[in-house]
C-alpha positions as CSV (number, residue, x, y, z in Angstrom):
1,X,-19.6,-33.8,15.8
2,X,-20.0,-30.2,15.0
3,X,-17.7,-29.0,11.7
4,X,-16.8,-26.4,14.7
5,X,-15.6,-28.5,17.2
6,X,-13.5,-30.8,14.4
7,X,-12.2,-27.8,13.3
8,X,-10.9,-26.8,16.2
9,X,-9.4,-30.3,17.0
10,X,-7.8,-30.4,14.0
11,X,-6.2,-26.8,13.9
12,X,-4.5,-28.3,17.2
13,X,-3.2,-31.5,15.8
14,X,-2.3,-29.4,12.9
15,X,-0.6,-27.0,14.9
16,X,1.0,-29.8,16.8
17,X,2.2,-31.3,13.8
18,X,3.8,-28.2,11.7
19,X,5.1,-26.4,14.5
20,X,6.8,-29.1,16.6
21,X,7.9,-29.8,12.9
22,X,9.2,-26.4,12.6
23,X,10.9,-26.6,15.5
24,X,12.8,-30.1,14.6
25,X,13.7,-28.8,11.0
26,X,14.7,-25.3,11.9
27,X,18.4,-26.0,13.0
28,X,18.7,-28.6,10.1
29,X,17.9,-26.0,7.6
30,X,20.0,-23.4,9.4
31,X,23.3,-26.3,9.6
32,X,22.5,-26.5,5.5
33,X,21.9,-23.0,4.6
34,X,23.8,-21.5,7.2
35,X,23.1,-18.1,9.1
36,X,23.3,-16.0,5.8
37,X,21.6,-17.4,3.7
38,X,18.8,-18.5,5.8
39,X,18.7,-14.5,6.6
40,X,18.2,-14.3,2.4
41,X,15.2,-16.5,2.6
42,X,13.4,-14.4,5.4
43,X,14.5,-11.3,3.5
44,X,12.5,-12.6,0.5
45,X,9.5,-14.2,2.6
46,X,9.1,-10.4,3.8
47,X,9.0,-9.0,0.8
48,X,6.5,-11.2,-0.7
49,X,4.7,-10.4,2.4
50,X,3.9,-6.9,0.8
51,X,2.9,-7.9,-2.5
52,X,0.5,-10.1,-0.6
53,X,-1.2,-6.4,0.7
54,X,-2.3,-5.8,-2.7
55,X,-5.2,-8.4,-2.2
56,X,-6.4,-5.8,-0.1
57,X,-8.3,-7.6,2.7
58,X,-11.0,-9.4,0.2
59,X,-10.3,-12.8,2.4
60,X,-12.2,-11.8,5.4
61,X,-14.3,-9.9,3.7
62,X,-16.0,-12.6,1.5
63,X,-16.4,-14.8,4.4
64,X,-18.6,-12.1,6.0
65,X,-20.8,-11.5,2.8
66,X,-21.0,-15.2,1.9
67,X,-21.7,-15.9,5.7
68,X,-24.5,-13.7,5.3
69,X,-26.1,-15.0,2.7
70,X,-25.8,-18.4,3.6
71,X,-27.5,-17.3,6.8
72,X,-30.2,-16.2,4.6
73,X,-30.1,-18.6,2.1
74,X,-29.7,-16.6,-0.7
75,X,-28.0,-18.4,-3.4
76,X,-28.2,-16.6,-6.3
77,X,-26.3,-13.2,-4.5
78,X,-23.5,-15.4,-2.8
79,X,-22.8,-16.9,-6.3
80,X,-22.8,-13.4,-8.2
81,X,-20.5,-11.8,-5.4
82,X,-18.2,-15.6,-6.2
83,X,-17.8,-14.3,-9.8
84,X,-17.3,-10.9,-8.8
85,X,-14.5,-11.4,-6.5
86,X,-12.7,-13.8,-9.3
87,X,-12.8,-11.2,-11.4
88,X,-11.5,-8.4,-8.9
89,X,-8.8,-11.1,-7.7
90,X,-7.6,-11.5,-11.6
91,X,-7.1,-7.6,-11.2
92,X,-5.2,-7.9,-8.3
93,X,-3.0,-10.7,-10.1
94,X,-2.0,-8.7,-12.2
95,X,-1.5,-5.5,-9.7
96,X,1.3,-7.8,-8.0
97,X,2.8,-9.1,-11.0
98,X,4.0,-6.0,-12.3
99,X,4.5,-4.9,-8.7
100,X,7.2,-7.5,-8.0
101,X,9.1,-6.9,-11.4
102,X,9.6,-3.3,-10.5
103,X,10.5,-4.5,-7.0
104,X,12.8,-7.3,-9.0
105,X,14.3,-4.1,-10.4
106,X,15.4,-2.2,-7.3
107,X,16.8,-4.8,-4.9
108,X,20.6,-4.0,-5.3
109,X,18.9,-0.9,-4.3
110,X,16.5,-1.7,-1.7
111,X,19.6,-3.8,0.0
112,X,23.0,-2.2,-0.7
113,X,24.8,-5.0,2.3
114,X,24.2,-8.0,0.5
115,X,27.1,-9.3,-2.0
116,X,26.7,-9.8,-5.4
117,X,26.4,-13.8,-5.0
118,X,23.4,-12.9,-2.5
119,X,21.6,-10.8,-4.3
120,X,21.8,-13.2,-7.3
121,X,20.0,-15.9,-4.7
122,X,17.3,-12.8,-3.9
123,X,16.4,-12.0,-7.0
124,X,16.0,-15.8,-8.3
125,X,13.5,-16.7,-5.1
126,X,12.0,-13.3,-5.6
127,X,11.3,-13.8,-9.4
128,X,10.1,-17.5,-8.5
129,X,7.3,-16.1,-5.7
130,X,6.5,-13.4,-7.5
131,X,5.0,-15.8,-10.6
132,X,3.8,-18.0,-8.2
133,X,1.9,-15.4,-5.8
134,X,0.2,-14.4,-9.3
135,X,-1.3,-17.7,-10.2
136,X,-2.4,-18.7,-6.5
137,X,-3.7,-15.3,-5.0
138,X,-7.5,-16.3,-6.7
139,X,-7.2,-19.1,-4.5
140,X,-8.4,-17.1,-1.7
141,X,-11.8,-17.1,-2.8
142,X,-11.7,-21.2,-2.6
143,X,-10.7,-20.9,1.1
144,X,-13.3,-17.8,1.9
145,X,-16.0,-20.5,0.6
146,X,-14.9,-23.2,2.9
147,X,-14.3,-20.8,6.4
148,X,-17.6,-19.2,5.5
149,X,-19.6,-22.9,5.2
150,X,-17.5,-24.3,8.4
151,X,-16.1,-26.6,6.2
152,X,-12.9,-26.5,8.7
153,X,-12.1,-30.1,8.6
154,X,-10.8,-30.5,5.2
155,X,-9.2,-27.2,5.6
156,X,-7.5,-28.2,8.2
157,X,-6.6,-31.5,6.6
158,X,-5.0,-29.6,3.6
159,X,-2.8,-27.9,6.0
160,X,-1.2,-30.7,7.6
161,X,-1.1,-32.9,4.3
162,X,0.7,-30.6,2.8
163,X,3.0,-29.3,5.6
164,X,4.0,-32.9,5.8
165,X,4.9,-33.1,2.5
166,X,7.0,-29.8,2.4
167,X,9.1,-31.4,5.1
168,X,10.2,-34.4,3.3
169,X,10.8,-33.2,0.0
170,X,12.7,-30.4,1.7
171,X,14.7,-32.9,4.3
172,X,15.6,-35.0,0.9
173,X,16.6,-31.6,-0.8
174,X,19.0,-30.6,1.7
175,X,20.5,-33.7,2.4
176,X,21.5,-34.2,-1.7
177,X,22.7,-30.5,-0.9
178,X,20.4,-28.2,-2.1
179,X,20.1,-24.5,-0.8
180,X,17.6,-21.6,-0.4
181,X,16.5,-21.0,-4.1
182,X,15.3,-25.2,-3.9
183,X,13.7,-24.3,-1.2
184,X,11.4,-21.9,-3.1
185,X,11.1,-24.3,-6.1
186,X,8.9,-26.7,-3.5
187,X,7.0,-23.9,-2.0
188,X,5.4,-23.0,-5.3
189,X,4.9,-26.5,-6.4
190,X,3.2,-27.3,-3.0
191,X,1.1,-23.7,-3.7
192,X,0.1,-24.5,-7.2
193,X,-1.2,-28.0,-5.7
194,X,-3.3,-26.4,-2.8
195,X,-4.9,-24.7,-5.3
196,X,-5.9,-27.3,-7.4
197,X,-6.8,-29.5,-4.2
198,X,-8.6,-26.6,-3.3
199,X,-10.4,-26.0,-6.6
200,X,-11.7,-29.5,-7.1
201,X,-13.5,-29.5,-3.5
202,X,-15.8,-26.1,-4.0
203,X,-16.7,-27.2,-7.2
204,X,-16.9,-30.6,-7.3
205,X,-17.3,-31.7,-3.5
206,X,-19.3,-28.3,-2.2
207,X,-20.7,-28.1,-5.3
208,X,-20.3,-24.3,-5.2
209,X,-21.2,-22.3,-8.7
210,X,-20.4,-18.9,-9.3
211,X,-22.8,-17.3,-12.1
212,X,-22.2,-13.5,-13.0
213,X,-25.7,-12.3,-13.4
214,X,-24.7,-8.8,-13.1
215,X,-21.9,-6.5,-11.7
216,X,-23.2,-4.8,-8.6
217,X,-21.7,-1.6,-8.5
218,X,-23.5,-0.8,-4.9
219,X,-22.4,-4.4,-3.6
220,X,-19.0,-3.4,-5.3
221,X,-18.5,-0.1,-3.4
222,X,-19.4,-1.8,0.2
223,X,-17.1,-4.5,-0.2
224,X,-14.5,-2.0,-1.2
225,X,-15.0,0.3,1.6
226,X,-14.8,-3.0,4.1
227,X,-12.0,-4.7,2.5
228,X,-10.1,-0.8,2.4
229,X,-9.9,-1.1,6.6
230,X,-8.8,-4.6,6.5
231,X,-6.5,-3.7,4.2
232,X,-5.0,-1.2,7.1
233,X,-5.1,-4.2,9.5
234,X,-3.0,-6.1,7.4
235,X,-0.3,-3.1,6.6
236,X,-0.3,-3.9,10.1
237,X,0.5,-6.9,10.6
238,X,3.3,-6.5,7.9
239,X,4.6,-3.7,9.8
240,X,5.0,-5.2,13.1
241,X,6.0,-8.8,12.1
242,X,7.8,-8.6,8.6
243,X,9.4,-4.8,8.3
244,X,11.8,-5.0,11.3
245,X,13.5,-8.1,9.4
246,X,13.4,-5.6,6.6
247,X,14.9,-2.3,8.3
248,X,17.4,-5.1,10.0
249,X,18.2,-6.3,6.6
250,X,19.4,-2.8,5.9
251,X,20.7,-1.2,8.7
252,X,22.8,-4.9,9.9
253,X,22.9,-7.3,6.9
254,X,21.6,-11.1,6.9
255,X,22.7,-12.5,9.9
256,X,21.6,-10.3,12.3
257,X,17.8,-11.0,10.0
258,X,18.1,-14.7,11.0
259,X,18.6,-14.1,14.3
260,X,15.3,-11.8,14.5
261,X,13.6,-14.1,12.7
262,X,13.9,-17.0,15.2
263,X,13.0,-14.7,17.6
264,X,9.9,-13.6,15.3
265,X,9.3,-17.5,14.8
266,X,8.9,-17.7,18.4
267,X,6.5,-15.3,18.8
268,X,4.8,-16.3,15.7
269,X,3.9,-19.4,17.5
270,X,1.5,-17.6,19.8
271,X,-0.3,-15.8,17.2
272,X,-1.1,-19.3,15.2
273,X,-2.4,-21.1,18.4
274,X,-4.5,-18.1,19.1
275,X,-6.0,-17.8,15.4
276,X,-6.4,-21.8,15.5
277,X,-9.0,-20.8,18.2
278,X,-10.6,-17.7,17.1
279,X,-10.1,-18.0,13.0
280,X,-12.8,-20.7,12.9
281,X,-15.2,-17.6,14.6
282,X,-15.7,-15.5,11.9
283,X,-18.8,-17.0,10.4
284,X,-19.9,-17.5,13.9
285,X,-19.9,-13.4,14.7
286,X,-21.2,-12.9,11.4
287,X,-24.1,-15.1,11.8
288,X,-24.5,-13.7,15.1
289,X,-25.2,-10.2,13.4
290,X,-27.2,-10.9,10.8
291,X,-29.8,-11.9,13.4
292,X,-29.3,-9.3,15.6
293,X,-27.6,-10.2,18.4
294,X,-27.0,-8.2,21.4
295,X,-23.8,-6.4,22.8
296,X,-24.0,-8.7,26.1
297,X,-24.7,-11.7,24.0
298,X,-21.6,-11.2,21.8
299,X,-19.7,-9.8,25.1
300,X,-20.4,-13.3,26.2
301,X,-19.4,-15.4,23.3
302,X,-16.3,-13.3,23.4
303,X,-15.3,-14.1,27.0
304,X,-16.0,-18.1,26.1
305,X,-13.7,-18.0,22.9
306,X,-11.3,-15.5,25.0
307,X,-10.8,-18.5,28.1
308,X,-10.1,-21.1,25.9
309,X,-7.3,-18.9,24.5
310,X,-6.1,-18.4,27.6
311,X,-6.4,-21.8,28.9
312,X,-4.5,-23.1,25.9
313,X,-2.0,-20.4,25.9
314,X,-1.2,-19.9,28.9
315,X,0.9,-23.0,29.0
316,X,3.0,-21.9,26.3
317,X,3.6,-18.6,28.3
318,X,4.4,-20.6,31.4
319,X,6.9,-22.8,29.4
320,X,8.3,-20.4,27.8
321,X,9.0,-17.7,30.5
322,X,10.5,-20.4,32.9
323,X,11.9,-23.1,29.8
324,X,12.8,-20.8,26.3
325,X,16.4,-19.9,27.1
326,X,17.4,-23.1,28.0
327,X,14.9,-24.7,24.6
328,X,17.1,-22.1,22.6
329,X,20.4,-23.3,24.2
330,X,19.8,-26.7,23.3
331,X,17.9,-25.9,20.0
332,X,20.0,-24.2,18.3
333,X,22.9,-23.2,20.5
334,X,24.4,-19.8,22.2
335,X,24.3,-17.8,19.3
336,X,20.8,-17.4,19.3
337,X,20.3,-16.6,23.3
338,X,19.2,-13.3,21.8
339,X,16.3,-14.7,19.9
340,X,14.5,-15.6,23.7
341,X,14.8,-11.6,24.3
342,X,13.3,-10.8,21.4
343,X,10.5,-13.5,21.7
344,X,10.0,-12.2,25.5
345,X,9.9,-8.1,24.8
346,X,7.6,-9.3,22.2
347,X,5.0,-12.2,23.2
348,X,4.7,-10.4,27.2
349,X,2.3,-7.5,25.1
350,X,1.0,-9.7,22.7
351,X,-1.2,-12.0,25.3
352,X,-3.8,-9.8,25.7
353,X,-4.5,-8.9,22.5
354,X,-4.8,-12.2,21.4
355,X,-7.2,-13.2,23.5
356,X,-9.5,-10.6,22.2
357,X,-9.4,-11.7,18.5
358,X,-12.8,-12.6,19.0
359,X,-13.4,-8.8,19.3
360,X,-11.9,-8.3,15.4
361,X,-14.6,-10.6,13.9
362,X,-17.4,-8.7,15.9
363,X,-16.2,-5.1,14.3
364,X,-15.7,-7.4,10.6
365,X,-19.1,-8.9,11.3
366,X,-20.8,-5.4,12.0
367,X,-18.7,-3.6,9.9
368,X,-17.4,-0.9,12.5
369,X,-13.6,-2.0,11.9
370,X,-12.3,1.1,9.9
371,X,-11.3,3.0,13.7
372,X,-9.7,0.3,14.9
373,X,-7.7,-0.1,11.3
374,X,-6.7,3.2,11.9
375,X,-5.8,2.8,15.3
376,X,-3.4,0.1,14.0
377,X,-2.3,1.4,11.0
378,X,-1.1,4.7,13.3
379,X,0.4,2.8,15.9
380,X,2.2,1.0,13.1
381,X,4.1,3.7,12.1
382,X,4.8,4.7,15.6
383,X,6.4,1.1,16.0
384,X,8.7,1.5,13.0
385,X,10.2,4.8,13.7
386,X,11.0,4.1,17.3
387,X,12.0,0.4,16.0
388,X,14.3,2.1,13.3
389,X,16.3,4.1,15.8
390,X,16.5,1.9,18.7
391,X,17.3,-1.2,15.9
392,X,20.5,1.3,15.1
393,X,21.2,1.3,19.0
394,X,20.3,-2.3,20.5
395,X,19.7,-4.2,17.1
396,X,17.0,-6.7,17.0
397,X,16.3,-6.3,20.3
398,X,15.5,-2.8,20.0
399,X,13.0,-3.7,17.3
400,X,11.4,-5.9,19.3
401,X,11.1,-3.4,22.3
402,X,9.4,-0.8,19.5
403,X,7.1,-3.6,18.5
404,X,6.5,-3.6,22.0
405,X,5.5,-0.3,23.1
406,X,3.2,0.1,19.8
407,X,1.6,-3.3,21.2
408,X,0.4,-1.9,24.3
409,X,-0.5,1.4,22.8
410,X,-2.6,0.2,20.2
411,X,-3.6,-3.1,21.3
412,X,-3.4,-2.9,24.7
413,X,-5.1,0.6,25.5
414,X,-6.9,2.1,22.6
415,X,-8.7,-0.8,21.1
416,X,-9.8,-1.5,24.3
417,X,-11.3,1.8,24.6
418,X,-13.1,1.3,21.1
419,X,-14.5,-1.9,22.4
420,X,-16.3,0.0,25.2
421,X,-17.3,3.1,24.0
422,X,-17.9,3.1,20.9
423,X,-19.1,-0.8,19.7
424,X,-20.8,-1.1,23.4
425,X,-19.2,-4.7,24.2
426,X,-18.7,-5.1,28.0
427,X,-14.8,-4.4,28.7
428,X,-15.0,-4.5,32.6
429,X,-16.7,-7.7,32.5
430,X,-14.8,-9.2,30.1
431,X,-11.4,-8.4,32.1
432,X,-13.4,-9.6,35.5
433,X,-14.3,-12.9,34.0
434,X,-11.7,-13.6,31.5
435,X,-9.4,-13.2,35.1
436,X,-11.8,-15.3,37.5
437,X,-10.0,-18.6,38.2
438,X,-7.6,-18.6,35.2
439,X,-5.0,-15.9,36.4
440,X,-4.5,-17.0,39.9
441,X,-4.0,-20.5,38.5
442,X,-1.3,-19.0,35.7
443,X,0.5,-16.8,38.3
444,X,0.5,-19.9,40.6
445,X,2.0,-22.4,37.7
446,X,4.6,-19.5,36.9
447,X,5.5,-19.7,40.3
448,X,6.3,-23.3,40.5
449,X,7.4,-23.3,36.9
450,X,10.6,-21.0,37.9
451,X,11.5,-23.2,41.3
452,X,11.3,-26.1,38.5
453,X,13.7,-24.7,35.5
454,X,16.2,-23.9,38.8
455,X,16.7,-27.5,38.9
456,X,19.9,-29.9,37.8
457,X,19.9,-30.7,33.9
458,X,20.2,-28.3,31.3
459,X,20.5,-31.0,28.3
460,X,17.3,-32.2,26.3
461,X,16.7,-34.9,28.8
462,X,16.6,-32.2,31.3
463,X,14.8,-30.0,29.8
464,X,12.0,-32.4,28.6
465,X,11.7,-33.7,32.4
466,X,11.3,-30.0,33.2
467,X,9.0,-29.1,30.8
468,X,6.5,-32.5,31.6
469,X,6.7,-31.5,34.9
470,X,6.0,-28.0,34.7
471,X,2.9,-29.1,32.3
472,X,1.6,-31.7,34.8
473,X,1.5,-28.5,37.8
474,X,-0.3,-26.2,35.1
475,X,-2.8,-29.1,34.4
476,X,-3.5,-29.4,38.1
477,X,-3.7,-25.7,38.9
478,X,-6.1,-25.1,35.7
479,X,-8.3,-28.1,36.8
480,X,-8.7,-27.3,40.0
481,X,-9.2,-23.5,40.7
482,X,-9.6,-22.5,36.6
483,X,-12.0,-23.8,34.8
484,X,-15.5,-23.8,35.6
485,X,-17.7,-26.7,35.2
486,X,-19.0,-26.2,31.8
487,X,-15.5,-25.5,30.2
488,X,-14.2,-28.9,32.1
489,X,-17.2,-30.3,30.2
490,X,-15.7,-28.6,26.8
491,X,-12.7,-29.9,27.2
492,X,-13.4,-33.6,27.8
493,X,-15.6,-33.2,24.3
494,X,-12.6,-31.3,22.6
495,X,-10.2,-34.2,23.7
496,X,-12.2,-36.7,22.4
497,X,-12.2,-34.7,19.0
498,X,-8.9,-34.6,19.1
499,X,-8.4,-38.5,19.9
500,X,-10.4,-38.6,17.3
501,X,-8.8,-36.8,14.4
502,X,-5.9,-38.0,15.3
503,X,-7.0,-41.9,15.4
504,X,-9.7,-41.4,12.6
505,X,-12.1,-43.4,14.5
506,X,-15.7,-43.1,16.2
507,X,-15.4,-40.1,18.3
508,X,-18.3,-40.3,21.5
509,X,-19.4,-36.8,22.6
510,X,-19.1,-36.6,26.3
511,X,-22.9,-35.4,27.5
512,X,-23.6,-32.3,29.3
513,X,-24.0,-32.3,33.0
514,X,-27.4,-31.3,33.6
């Protein structure tokens, strides 16, 4: 079996694993910490968040240079770029070291609401994440290796070994009643182990070496100039998903923060089982380019990855719509009702996008990303000043509805727009195919879905009856009227993978229908 295909299989049992874990764990951790200081936490994750921009978008970018030259087997380039980017990482190191101290400085500052016992637990997890995002940002480079080989299966592995682990050491924590700043403490021990994990499998497994045999200043200044719009793209991401718990953390204090967040949380669901699909694609794209493929041939991969997505999501989207308010209700009780709304105002814009993030790794492969950072990095701005004032109005809902609006403006319409124009890839089509089968089949399953959450039982029995049976009519309308025969064929060979991460034995690859 393809590293591809395991990849994949295991980015679902991995997702399987940490967020149905996530969702277990969350409503113990907010009975131990409480609303508030839960809110701290998030507080601190989203500022870390920004010291984690000063890495500048290398990740992606080494993937595309070492994919390149793997595709040409140059070895001697890929290792000097290796020793390169160590070196510009240990710069960056050292950029967010002393960026976090002065940060450390200003948080009585930066968040006048929170008491003086809060801001002592802020400035101790801060401190901690700070030293510990120092030592592990190089680690990136480890991890560009493995994407850019398709060494996805012990990537994966790494994930969920680790992700396992965090839970029980954290359960044991707060049952012998430890709080927030414990938490920390394990994250950076469970880092500082990834790393090393990490560390020991390029060089001693992949056998990877990374020789300096000269500074390329021209190598230098392209990687610069393509990490610079990636760079953009992440500010981004930071904007929409991290800075309203921010500007909430100032304009409403912590509580109102940890109701966002679940709400956040939600929607960050839908973004990790879309990059499950399309992260493992990078290499792919970029391999694609470096032998010249053409815009219908990449159009087409794009609509393959883009179905899958939408097969796979689609059920979340149908459970959710018809099952999250009454999942929240018995999740984590009334008080968080609002979190649905804000998940809702939130993941309805976000579908689409996601299923194009095939369409990202063709302008990082190609190097024709800088408009669409822009794009982005524009809307961004849009989304935090109409966020801002409708946050003072409607609180985290009206975040969420100016996360929203810069969604479909960005996202939605001028990307798309980019797409066709300028990179040439075949929007119409893509819309007419991505659509053929699979939307009737959603809209149908929605449908039904509704009928089905109007139905007696709104405790966990209920709702898990509900939810099996609103799966089952999804699985039948999918099979039946969408997906064609060669995706039914994918699917039967991903579900064997999957059986067979999961089981660790033989795995049979179904075989083609001729």
């Amino acid at each position: 079996m393809s590293q591809l295909r395991s990849g994949i299989a295991l980015s679902f049992v991995s997702i399987f694993l940490t967020n149905g874990i996530s969702l277990l764990f969350t409503p113990y951790l907010l009975g131990k910490l409480g609303k508030a200081e839960y809110g701290l936490y998030i507080l601190v994750g989203s500022l870390i968040g920004y010291l984690g921009l000063l890495t500048f978008g290398m990740g992606n970018t080494l993937v595309r240079y070492i994919a390149r030259y793997r595709a040409v087997d140059d070895k001697k380039s890929e290792e000097n770029l290796l020793a390169m980017a160590l070196i510009i990482y240990g710069v960056m190191s050292l950029l967010v070291f002393l960026s976090g101290c002065g940060i450390w400085s200003f948080l009585r500052d930066i968040f006048p609401k929170l008491t003086p016992g809060e801001l002592v637990k802020v400035r101790q997890m801060f401190a901690l994440l700070v030293v510990s995002t120092t030592i592990t940002l190089p680690s990136a480079v480890l991890i560009a290796v493995q994407t850019a080989y398709e060494r996805f299966v012990f990537l994966r592995s790494v994930v969920i070994v680790s992700g396992l682990a965090r839970t029980v050491v954290l359960l044991l924590l707060l049952f012998l009643g430890y709080k927030s700043v414990a938490i920390v403490i394990v994250d950076v021990v469970i880092n500082l182990t990834v790393l090393l994990v990490n560390l020991v499998y390029v060089l001693g497994v992949m056998k990877s070496r990374i020789r300096l045999s000269h500074f390329d200043v021209p190598l230098l200044r392209e990687v610069s100039t393509f990490s610079f719009w990636i760079f953009l793209h992440l500010i981004m991401d930071q904007l929409y998903w991290k800075f309203g718990q921010t500007i909430l953390g100032i304009t409403s204090g912590a509580v109102a923060v940890a109701v966002f967040a679940v709400g956040i949380q939600l929607a960050y669901y839908f973004i990790t089982l879309s990059n499950t699909i399309s992260g493992v694609f990078l290499p792919r794209a970029a391999a694609m380019d470096a032998v010249n493929a053409t815009n219908e041939e990449m159009t087409d991969m794009m609509i393959k990855v883009a179905r899958f997505q939408f097969l796979v999501m689609g059920l979340a989207l149908v459970g959710f719509l018809t099952l999250g308010r009454l999942f929240i209700m018995n999740w984590l009780g009334p008080g968080y009702l609002t979190a649905w709304s804000i998940a809702i105002v939130i993941i309805i814009p976000l579908f689409l996008p996601l299923m194009q993030n095939f369409g990202i790794s063709i302008l990082q492969a190609r190097n024709r990303h800088a408009p669409q950072s822009l794009i982005y990095a524009c809307i961004s701005i849009v989304n935090v000043i109409i966020g801002y004032f409708l946050s003072r109005l409607y609180g985290g809902v009206g975040m969420a509805i100016g996360t929203s609006l810069s969604l479909i403006m960005g996202q939605g319409i001028a990307i798309n727009l980019y797409y066709h124009f300028r990179i040439g890839l075949n929007i119409p089509r893509f819309f007419r195919e991505l659509s053929s089968g699979l939307l009737p089949a959603i809209l149908f399953s929605a449908a039904l879905g509704h009928g089905v959450s109007l139905l007696p039982g709104d405790n966990w029995y209920g709702f898990i009856c509900k939810a099996v049976f609103i799966a089952l009519i999804y699985a039948f309308s999918m099979w039946l009227y969408g997906v064609n025969v060669s995706e039914k064929y994918e699917l039967r060979s991903l579900l064997k993978a999957v059986l067979g991460a999961v089981s660790g034995g033989k795995i049979i690859i179904a075989v083609k229908p001729g």
